[in-house]
C-alpha positions as CSV (number, residue, x, y, z in Angstrom):
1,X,-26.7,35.8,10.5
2,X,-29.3,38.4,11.1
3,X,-32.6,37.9,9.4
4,X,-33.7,40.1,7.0
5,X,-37.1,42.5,8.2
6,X,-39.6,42.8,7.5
7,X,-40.9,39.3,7.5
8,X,-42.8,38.8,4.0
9,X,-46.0,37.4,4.4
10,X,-44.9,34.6,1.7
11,X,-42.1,33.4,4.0
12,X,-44.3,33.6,7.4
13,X,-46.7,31.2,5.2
14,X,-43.9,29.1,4.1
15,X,-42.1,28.9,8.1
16,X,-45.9,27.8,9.3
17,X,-46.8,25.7,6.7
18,X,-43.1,23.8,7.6
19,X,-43.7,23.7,11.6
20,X,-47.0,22.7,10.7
21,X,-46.2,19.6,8.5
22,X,-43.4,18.6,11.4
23,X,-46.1,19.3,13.8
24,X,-48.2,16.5,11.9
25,X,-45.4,14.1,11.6
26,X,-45.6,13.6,15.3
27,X,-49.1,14.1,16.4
28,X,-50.8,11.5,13.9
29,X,-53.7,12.8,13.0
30,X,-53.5,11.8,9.3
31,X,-52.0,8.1,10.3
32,X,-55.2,7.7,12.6
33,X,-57.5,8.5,9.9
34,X,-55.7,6.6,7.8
35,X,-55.4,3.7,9.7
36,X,-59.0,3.5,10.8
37,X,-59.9,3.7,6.4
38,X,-57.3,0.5,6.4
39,X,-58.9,-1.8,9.0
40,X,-62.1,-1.0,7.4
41,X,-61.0,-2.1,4.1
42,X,-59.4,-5.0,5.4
43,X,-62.4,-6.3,6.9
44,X,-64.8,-5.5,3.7
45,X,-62.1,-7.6,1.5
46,X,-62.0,-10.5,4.5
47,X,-65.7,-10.7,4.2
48,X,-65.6,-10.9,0.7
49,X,-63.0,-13.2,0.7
50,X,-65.0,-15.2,3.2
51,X,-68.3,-15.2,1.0
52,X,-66.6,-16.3,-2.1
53,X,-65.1,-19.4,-0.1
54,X,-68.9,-20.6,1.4
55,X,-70.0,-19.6,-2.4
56,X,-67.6,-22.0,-3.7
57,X,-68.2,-24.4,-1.2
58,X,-72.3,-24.4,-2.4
59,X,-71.1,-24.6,-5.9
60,X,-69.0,-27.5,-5.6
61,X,-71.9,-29.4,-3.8
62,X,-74.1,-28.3,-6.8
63,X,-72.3,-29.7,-9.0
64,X,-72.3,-32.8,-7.5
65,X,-76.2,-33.4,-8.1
66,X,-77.0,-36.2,-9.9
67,X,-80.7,-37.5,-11.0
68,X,-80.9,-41.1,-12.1
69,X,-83.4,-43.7,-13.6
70,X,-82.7,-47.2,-14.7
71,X,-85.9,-49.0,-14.4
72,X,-85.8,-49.3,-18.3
73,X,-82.9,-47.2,-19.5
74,X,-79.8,-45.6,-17.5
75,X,-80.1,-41.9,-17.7
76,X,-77.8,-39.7,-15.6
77,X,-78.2,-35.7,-15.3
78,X,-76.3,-33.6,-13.6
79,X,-77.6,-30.0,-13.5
80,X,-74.4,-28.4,-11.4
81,X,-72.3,-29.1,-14.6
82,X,-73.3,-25.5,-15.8
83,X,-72.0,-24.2,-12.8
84,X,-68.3,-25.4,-14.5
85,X,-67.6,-21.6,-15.4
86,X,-68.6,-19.9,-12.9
87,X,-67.3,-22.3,-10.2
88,X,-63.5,-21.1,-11.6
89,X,-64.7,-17.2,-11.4
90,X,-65.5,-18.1,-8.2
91,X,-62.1,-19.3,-7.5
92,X,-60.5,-16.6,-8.9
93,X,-62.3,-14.0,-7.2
94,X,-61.4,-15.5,-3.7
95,X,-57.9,-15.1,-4.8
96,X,-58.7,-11.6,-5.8
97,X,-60.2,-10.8,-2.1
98,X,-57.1,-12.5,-0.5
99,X,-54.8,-10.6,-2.3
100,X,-56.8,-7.3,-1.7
101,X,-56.9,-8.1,2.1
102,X,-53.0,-7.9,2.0
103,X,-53.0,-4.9,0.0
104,X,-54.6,-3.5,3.2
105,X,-52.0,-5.1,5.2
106,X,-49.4,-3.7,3.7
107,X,-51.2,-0.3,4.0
108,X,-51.1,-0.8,7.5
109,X,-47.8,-1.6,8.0
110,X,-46.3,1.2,5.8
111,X,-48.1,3.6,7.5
112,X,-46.2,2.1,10.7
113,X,-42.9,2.1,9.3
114,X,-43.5,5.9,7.6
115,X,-44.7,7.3,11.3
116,X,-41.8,5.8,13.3
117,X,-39.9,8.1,15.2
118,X,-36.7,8.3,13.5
119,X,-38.1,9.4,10.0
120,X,-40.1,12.2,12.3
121,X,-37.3,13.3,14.1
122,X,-35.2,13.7,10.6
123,X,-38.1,15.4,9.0
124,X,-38.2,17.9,12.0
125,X,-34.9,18.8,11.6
126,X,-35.0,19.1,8.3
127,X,-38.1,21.1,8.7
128,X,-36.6,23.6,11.0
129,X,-33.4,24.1,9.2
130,X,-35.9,25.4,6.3
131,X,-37.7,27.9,8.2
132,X,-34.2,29.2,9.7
133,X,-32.9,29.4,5.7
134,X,-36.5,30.8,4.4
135,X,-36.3,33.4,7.7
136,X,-33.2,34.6,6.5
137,X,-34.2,34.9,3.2
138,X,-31.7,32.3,1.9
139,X,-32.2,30.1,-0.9
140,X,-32.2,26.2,0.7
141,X,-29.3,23.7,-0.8
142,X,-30.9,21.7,-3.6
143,X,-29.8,18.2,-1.5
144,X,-31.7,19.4,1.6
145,X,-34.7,20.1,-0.3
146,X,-34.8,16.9,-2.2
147,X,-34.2,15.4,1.1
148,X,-36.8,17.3,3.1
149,X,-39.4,16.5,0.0
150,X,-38.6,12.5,-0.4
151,X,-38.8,12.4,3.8
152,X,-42.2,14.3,3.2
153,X,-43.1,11.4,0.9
154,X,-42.2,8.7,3.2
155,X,-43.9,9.7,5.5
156,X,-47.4,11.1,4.4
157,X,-47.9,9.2,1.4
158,X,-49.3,5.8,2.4
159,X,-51.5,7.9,4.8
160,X,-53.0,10.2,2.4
161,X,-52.9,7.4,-0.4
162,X,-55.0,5.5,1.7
163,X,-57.6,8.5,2.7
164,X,-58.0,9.2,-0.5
165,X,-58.8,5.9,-2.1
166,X,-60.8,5.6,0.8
167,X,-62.9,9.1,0.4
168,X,-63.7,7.7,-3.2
169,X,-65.0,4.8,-1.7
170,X,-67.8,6.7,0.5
171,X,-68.2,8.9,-2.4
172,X,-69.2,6.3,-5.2
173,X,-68.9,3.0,-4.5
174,X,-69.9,2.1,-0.5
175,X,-73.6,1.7,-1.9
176,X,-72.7,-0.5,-5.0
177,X,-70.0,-2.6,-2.9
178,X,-72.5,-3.6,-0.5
179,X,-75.7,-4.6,-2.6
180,X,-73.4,-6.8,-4.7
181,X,-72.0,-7.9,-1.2
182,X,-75.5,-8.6,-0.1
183,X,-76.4,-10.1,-3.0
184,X,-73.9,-13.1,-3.3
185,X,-75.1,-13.7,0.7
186,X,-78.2,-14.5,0.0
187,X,-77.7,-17.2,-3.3
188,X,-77.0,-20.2,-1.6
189,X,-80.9,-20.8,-1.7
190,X,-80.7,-20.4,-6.0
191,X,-77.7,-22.8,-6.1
192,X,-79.4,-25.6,-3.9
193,X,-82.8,-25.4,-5.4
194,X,-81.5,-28.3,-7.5
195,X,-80.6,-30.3,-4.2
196,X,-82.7,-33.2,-3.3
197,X,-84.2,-33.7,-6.8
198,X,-82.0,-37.1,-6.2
199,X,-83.7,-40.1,-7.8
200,X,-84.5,-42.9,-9.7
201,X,-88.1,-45.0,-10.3
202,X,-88.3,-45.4,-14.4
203,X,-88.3,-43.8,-17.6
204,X,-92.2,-42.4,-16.8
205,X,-90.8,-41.3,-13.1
206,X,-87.4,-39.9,-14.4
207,X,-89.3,-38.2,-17.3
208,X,-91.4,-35.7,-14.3
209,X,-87.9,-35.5,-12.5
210,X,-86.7,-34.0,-15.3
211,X,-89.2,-31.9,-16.0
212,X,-89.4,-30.3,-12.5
213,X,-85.5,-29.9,-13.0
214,X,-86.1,-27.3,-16.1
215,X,-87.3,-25.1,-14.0
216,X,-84.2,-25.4,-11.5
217,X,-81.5,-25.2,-14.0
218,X,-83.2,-21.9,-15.8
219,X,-83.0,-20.7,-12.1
220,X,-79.6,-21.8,-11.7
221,X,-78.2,-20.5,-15.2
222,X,-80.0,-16.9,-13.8
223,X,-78.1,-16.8,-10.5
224,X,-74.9,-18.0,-11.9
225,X,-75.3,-14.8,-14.0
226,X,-76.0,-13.0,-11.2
227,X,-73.4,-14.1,-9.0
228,X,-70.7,-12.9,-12.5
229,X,-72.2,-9.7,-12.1
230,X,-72.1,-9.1,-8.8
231,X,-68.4,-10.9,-8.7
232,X,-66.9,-8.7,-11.3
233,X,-68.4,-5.4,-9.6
234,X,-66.9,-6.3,-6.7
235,X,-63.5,-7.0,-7.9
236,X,-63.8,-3.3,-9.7
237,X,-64.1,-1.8,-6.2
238,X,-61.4,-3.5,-4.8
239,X,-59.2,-3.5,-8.1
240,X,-60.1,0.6,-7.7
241,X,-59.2,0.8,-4.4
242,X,-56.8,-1.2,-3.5
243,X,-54.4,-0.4,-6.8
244,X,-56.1,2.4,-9.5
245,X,-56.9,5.2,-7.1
246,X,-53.6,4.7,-4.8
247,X,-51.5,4.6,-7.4
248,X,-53.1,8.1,-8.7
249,X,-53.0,9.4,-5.7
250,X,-49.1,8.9,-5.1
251,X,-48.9,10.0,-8.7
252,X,-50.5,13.6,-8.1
253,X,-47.7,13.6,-4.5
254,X,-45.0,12.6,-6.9
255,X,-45.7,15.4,-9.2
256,X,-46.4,18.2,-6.5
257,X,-42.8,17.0,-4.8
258,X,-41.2,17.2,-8.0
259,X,-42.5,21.1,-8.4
260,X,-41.7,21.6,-4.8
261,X,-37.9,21.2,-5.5
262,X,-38.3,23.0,-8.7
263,X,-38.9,25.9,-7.3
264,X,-37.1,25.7,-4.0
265,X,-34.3,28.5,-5.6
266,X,-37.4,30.6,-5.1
267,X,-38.4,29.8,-1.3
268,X,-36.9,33.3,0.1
């Protein structure tokens, strides 16, 4: 069939912009990127994961601090038993990290499956057989362009999910993520200030043990606070990245698919 002259510059725009998204199926760019963002992620979850499970290592020693006297009466204190809350936080945010660091995973391995070969080669031709139809002025069948769009989906999506959710990350969070990062790092010191306060040598001996432990369990109940702040802004980052912004992301692709096939009749 001959194809209609002159060339519109609508359907020149349309025939590039189809080479170009087959072009980009097999030259990666986007996957790279993507990829890259992924690792990265991974590694900022694994760390976290890493310092929640030394955190909860320091708490559980904590808590097993005990200051004794018995020379007249039998008094036993144990200071790490205010740690009880925060110790399960603690747990739960390991769990948190673990399960973000396999969200990554999964990224990673999607992103494989979506750039194999055999969906590029179908998109290509799929591709091509649209810029024949849109050079020859022809409206495409509905089923190829559904096809063409949901093979565009499975193979860009995780990419540009990922760069995105990633892109807000630099944006605004990279600078919250790692002071609260840093921060958690760097309380072991608060937790164990109660450590080696072990002891027992009368009421009048236990009675300045005691009081020298006031000032350790204030401390202590004002980095266990810390630590639940810096925890729960953590797990907002991740929660954000990891599930919120891909999830919009693929949202905002579903919808411009949808309108792509809507008005395929009009791709002439």
């Amino acid at each position: 069939m001959a194809i209609a002259t002159p060339l519109s510059a609508r359907r020149v725009a349309l025939v590039a912009a189809l080479l170009a998204l087959a072009a980009l199926a097999w030259l990666k760019p986007l996957d790279q990127l993507a990829e890259r963002y992924a690792e990265a992620g991974m590694k900022r979850a694994v760390a976290s994961f890493a310092t929640a499970r030394a955190l909860n290592a320091v708490i559980s020693v904590v808590q097993g601090t005990e200051v004794s006297g018995s020379l007249v009466v039998g008094i036993t204190l144990t200071p790490g038993q205010v740690l009880d809350p925060l110790n399960q936080l603690v747990e739960q945010f390991s769990t948190l990290m673990l399960a973000a660091s396999v969200a990554f995973g999964m990224q990673l391995l999607l992103m494989k499956i979506g750039a194999s070969w055999a969906i590029s080669l179908v998109l290509s031709a799929a591709a091509a057989w649209l810029a024949w139809l849109v050079l020859c002025a022809r409206p495409p069948p509905r089923w190829l362009l559904r096809g063409f769009v949901a093979l565009l989906l499975v193979r860009f999506i995780v990419p540009l999910a990922s760069l995105g959710s990633e892109a807000a990350y630099h944006l605004f969070m990279a600078d919250e993520y790692q002071a609260r990062q840093a921060s958690l790092e760097q309380v072991d010191q608060g937790l164990l200030s109660v450590q080696g306060s072990e002891g027992s040598g009368g009421v009048w001996e236990l009675g300045r043990q005691v009081d020298r432990l006031k000032g350790a369990i204030a401390q202590l109940k004002d980095t266990a606070d810390r630590i639940v702040d810096d925890v729960v802004r953590i797990i907002v980052v991740f929660v954000l990245q990891t599930l919120v912004l891909p999830l919009l992301v693929m949202w905002v692709l579903l919808r411009v698919g949808r309108g792509l096939v809507t008005a395929g009749g009009e791709w002439r």
